[in-house]
C-alpha positions, -999 to +999 in steps of 0.1 A: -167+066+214-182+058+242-215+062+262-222+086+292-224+066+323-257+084+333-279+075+302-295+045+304-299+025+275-323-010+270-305-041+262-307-047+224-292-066+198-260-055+179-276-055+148-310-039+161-287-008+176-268-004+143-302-004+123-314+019+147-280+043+147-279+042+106-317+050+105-318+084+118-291+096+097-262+092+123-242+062+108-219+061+074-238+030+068-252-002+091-254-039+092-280-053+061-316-044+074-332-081+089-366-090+070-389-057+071-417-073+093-390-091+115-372-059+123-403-041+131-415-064+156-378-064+170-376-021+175-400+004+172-393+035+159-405+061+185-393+095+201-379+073+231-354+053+203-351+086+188-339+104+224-318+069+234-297+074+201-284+114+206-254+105+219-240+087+185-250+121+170-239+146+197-268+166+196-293+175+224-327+178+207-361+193+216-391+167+223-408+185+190-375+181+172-377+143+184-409+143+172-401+157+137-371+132+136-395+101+141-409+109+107-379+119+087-362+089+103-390+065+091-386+082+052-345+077+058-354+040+063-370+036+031-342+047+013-316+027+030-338-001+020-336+010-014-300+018-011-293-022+000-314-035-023-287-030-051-265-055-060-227-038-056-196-059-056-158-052-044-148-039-076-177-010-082-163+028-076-181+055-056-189+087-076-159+102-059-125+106-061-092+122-045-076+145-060-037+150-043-033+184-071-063+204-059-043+225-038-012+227-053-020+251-083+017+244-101+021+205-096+003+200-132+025+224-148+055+217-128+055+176-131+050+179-168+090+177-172+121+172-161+131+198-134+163+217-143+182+201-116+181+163-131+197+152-160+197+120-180+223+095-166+242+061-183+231+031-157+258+015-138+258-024-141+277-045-120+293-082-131+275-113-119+293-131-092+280-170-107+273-190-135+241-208-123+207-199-119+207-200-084+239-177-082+218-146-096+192-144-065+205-113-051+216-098-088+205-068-094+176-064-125+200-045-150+228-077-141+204-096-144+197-084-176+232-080-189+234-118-183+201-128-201+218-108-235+250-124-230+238-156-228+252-167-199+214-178-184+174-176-199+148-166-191+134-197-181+162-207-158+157-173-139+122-183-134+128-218-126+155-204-104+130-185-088+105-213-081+126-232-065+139-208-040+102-199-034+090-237-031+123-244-007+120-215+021+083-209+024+080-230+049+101-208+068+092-170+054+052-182+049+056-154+020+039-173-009+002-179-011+003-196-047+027-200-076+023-193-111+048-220-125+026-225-157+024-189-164+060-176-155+072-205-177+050-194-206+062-162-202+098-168-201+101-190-230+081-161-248+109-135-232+137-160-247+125-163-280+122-129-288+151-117-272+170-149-295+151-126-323+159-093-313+128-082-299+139-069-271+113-051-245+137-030-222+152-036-189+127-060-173+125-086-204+132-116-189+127-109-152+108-123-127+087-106-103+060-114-076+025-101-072+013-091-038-022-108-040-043-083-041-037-080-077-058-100-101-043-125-124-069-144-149-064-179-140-048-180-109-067-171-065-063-139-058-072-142-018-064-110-004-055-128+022-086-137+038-098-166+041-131-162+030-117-152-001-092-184-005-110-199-038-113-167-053-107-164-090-110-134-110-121-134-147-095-108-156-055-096-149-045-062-134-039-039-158-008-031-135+004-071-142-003-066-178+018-036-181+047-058-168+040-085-190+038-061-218+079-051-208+084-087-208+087-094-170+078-128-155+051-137-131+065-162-106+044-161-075+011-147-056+028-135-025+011-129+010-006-101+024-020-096+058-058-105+059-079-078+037-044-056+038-039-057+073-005-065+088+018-095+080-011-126+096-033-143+067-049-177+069-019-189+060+000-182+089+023-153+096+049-140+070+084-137+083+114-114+078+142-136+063+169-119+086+148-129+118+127-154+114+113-157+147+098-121+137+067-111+111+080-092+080+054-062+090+030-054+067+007-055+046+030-057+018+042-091+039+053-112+013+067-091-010+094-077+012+102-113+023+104-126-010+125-094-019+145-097+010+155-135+010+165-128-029+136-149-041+119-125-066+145-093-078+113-072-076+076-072-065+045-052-065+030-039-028+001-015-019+001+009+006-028+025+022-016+036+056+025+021+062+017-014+034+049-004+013+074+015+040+067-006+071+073-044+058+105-027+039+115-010+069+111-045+094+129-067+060+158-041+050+143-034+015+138-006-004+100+003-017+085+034-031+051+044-026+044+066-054+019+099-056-014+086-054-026+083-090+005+077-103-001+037-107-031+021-113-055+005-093-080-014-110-086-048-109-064-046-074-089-049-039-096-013-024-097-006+012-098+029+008-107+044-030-093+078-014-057+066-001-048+034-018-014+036-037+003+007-058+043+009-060+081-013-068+094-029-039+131-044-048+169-046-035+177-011-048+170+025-060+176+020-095+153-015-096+129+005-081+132+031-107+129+004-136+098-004-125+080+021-119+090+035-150+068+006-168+039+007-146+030+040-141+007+067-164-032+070-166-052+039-172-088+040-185-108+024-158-089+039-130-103+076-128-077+089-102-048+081-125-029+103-145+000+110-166+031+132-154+070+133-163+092+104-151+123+090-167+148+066-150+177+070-150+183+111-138+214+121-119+204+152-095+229+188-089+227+186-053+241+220-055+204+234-061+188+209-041+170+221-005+168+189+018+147+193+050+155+183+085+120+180+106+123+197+133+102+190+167+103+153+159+130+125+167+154+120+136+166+081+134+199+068+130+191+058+098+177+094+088+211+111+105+228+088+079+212+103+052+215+137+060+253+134+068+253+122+030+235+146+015+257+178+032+287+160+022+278+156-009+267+193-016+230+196-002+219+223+014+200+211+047+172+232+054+156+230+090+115+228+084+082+217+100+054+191+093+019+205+090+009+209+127-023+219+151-045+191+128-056+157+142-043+138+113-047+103+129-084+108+139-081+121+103-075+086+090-109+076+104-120+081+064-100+053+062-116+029+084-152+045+068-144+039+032-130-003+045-162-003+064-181+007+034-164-019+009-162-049+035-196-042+046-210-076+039-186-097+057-197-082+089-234-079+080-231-117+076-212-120+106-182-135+084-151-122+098-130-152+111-095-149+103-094-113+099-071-099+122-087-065+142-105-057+107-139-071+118-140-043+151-127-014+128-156-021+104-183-024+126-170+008+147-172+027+114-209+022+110-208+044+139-194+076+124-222+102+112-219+113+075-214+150+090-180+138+107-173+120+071-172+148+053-160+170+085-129+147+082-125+154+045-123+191+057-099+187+082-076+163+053-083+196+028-066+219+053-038+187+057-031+189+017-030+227+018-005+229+042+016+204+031+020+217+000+033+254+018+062+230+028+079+225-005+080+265-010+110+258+013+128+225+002+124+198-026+127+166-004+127+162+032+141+129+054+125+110+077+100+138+098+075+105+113+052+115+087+033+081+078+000+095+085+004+129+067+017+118+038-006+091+030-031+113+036-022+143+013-011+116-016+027+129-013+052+103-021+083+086+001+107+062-007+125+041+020+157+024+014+185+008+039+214+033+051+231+010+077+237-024+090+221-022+129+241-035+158+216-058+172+217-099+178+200-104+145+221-074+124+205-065+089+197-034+070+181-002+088+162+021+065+158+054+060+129+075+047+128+105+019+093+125+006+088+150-019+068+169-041+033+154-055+045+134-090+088+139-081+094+104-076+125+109-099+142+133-075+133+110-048+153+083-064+182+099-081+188+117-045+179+084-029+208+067-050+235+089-043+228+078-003+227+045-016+259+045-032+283+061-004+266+036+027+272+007+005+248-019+024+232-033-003+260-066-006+243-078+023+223-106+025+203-127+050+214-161+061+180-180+071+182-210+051+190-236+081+161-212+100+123-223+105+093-206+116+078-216+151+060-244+153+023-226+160+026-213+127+011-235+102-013-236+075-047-231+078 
């Protein structure tokens, strides 16, 4: 927003014009008030501030109205002292939450079981190609598995395995922000002995995994990526990490994340995509698809707020699902936005992914926006009864036409459709920036926002947005949800349709995964994208694997061992 060229304005501080926007009711919230006599002498609050500051507001107002406002603003003052005066940290909720069901009156009923076109299916496992450690790192988790029962590794070689390939090429991918070698080893030997005893835990007993680090481990940093977070150590675990531990998977690594979950840049340089190294692995799920990619970890954990789970799998080849909103839990993971944040698998395939997220998801006390809804893994789909959409009014990618070509020749029925339309869905996403300017509120109050990418401008631009055009926005996002869920009267799943912004948005979920090998100097998997109904991840990935299995990319790896990162990239 900017300021009419005709309206003159007196030359004041930054953190006198915030104070002065966030006093009269026009600002979601402002920089922390300066000592109350300092302040005072510094800005008088008069008709003439009250006149200077319409324009944040949009409203003309009468001098008696200007008048009135001078003395409601001066009451409005005292309680945003009041307000500030309470001590809130990073982890405390608002007394809000979204709710992705509230306009789709069936998705309660409807995602309480198994729709009639999925059935149970027997897994398909595929016979390790080595012998050693080092020869499982792009082995599938049920191999994987199949191995660790056989006897032919342990646990504790996988991890150590794993440890080493992370300690040898971060120096080129920049994907690791700290290890966990004393707990993944603790937790392997565990995972062998009881396995040696019959205990067995399921499919991920045994397994390593990384955490994107934004996910609290007791013990170990969890940064966020930030540097004014790097010492950070949190008294507790993720209940999301302890539901992996609980199937017996093992923690090998913290892996990167773009500063306070933005892009693929954190203070320790930026993390790269392990089929191009001379290119960032997107983000802000950075690290995990790098780690996934360059067959360090077989599976990780990502968030996505606003692309953190499809974008870096899209830029490393990898295949991620970013579940409903509410399907995984949150807490004891950083928010940037309590209303949008989601938590989901990224791995090397559909049916890892499915493995996963059959352990981590369900309602968590704590975590108010979670629930519990239907989800088994694995599920073959009829595609005779199955009503795939084709977006039409957008540009369909090669990888998308790929899809599509699959799913007719396998059975589907493509139905042409249409995104919600007429809405300003990316000025939507301003709730977004509101809710990160809200939690991160501090760091800019204190002028503490080195190393943060473009975060520091976004959060002191959203002190600027009125309340009004807060909950305006939440409107607009109402009508959003409403209309998105009219589009699944017409198909169960759609491909592709550029609807990043929508989705996330309305809390629908997607899952990306590659469909081709791409014809450029640095070939490597291109992926496509799938979304469906609010809780129907299972469709999305028994659907998803069919693709999966007739494009047959997935035996292709990345060679970027005798690659390193540019030499401006270091530590620090």
């Amino acid at each position: 927003m900017s300021l009419p060229e005709d309206q003159p304005v007196p030359r004041v501080s930054r953190r006198t014009a915030l104070t002065r926007a966030a006093g009269i009711g026009l600002a979601a919230g402002a920089t922390a008030a300066a000592d109350e006599t300092e302040e005072k002498k510094a800005f008088e609050l008069n008709e003439q501030a009250i006149e200077q500051s319409q324009w944040l507001a949009g409203l003309e107002l009468t001098q008696e109205q200007r008048e009135q406002a001078v003395r409601s603003v001066r009451r409005m003052q005292s309680y945003q002292q009041a307000l500030r005066a309470v001590d809130i940290g990073y982890d405390d909720l608002p007394a809000f939450r979204f709710d992705p069901e509230m306009f789709d009156p069936d998705v309660k009923q409807r995602s309480q079981a198994c729709p009639a076109y999925l059935q149970p299916s027997e897994p398909t496992v595929t016979a390790a190609s080595g012998e050693k450690p080092e020869d499982f790192a792009f082995v599938s988790i049920r191999e994987l598995g199949r191995q660790l029962r056989a006897g032919k590794v342990t646990a504790v070689e996988l991890a150590k395995g794993c440890l080493k390939r992370l300690r040898e090429h971060d120096e080129t991918l920049k994907c690791v922000v700290n290890l966990t070698e004393e707990l993944a080893l603790q937790q392997a030997q565990r995972a062998d002995e009881e396995l040696a005893a019959g205990h067995d835990r399921g499919p991920l007993h045994g397994i390593p995994w990384g955490a994107k680090d934004l996910i609290a481990v007791e013990g170990y940093p969890t940064t966020w990526g930030a540097p004014q977070f790097e010492d950070q150590v949190l008294p507790r675990t993720a209940p999301v990490a302890k539901k992996l531990e609980d199937a017996g998977a093992v923690l090998v690594a913290k892996l990167s994340l773009g500063a306070l979950a933005m892009g693929d840049r954190w203070f320790g340089g930026m993390t790269r995509n392990p089929w191009n190294p001379e290119q960032g692995s997107s983000g802000s799920s950075a690290g995990p698809a790098s780690a996934v990619a360059a067959g360090l970890v077989p599976f990780a954990l990502g968030t996505e707020t606003l692309g953190s789970i499809v974008s870096p799998s899209k830029r490393c080849g990898t295949t991620g699902l970013r579940p409903t909103y509410g399907r995984v839990t949150r807490k004891d993971c950083m928010a940037l936005s309590w209303s949008m944040d989601k938590l989901g698998p990224m791995a090397r395939s559909i049916d890892d992914c499915g493995l996963v997220f059959a352990a981590i998801h369900g309602a968590e006390f704590g975590d108010p926006t979670t629930v519990d809804r239907w989800f088994d893994w694995p599920v073959k789909a009829d595609l005779s009864q199955i009503r795939v959409g084709r977006v039409e009014g957008v540009r369909t990618s090669r990888e998308d036409e790929v899809t599509l070509q699959v799913l007719e020749e396998l059975g589907a029925t493509i139905v042409p459709m249409k995104l919600p339309a007429g809405l300003p869905v990316w000025q939507t996403c301003l709730m977004l920036d509101v809710e990160a300017g809200t939690i991160f509120h501090d760091l800019v109050a204190d002028q503490n926002d080195e190393g943060l990418n473009t975060w520091p401008n976004t959060f002191r631009t959203a002190h600027y947005v009125s309340s009004v055009d807060f909950v305006r926005a939440a409107r607009v996002r109402a009508k959003l949800m409403q209309q998105m869920a009219s589009v699944f009267d017409d198909v169960d799943l759609y491909v592709g349709g550029g609807d990043l912004g929508i989705a996330n948005l309305t809390g629908h979920p997607t899952v990306v995964f590659p469909t081709r090998i791409s014809d450029t100097d640095h070939p490597q998997p291109k992926c496509s994208t799938m979304t469906a109904r609010l809780h129907d991840e299972a469709t999305l990935l028994a659907i998803a694997q069919l693709v999966e299995a007739k494009v047959d990319v997935l035996g292709r790896t990345p060679d970027f061992s005798s690659q390193k990162a540019p030499e401006t990239e270091t530590k620090g």
